[in-house]
C-alpha positions in Angstrom: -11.4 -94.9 -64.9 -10.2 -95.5 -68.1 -9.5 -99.5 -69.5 -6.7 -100.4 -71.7 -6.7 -103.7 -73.3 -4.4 -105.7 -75.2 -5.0 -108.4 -77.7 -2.9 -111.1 -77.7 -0.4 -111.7 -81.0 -1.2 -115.3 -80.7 -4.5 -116.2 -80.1 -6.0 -112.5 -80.3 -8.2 -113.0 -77.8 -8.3 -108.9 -75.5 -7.2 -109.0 -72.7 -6.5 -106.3 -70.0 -2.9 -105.3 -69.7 -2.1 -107.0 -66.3 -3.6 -110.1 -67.8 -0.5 -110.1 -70.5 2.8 -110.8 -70.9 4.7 -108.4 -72.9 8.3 -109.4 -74.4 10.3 -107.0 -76.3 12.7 -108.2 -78.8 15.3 -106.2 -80.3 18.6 -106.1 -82.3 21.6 -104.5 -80.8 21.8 -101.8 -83.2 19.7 -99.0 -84.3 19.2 -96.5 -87.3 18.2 -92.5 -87.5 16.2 -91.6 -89.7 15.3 -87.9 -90.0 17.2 -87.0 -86.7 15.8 -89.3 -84.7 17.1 -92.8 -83.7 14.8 -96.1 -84.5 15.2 -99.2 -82.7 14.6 -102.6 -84.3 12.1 -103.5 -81.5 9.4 -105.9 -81.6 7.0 -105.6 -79.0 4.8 -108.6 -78.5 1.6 -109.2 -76.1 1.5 -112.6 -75.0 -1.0 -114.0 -72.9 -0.4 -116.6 -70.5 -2.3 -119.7 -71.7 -0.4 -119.4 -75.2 2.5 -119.1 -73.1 1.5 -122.2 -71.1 0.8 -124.1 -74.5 3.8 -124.0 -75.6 5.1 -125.6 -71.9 5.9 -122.2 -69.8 5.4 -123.1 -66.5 3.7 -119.9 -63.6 2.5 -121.8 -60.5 5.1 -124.1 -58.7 4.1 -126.8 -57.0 5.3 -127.8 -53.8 8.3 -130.0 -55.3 9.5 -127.7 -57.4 11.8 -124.4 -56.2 11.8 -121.1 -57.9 15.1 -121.4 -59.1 14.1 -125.2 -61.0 10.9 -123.4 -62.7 13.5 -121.0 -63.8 15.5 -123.0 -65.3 12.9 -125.4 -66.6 11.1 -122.1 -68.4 14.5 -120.5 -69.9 15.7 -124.2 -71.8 11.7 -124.3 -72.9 11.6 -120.8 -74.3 15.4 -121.2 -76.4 13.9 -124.4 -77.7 10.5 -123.0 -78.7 11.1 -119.6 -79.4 11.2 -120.0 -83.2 8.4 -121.8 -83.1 6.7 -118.8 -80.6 8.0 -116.3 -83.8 6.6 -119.0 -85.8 2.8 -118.3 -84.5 3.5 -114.7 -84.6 3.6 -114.9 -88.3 7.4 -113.5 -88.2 9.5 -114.5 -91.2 13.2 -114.8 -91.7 14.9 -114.0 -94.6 18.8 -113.8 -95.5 
């Protein structure tokens, strides 16, 4: 049985790939390039205590419903995610 790990972009701790959270960023448009097509993707492995750091909640507790935790963890991630690209080392330029 083979093992695949995953470090983490963040912290780079390794971590097995059910352990992490993988986003997957992208533009809407893409470029070809020798006959083939290349997405602007950025892949990311994120593992769940960064996530948690930066407020992203997993387990609900018995007053909260799915639906709050939701919406709770959408508002956190639009209001940190620069700050999430920030860690990541990803610059911006114009």
């Amino acid at each position: 049985m083979e093992v695949v790990s995953h470090v983490c972009d963040i912290c780079k701790q390794t971590k097995t790939k059910d352990e992490m959270i993988q986003m997957r960023l992208s533009q809407n448009n893409a470029y070809s390039c020798k006959n083939k097509i290349i997405e602007n993707d950025l892949r990311l492995d994120i593992c769940p205590e960064c996530l948690k750091k930066k407020g992203i909640v997993f387990e609900k507790t018995e007053e909260q419903t799915q639906k709050e935790i939701y919406e709770r963890n959408e508002k956190t991630f639009k209001e940190k995610f620069v700050e999430l690209l920030n860690d990541l080392d990803v610059s911006f330029y114009e």
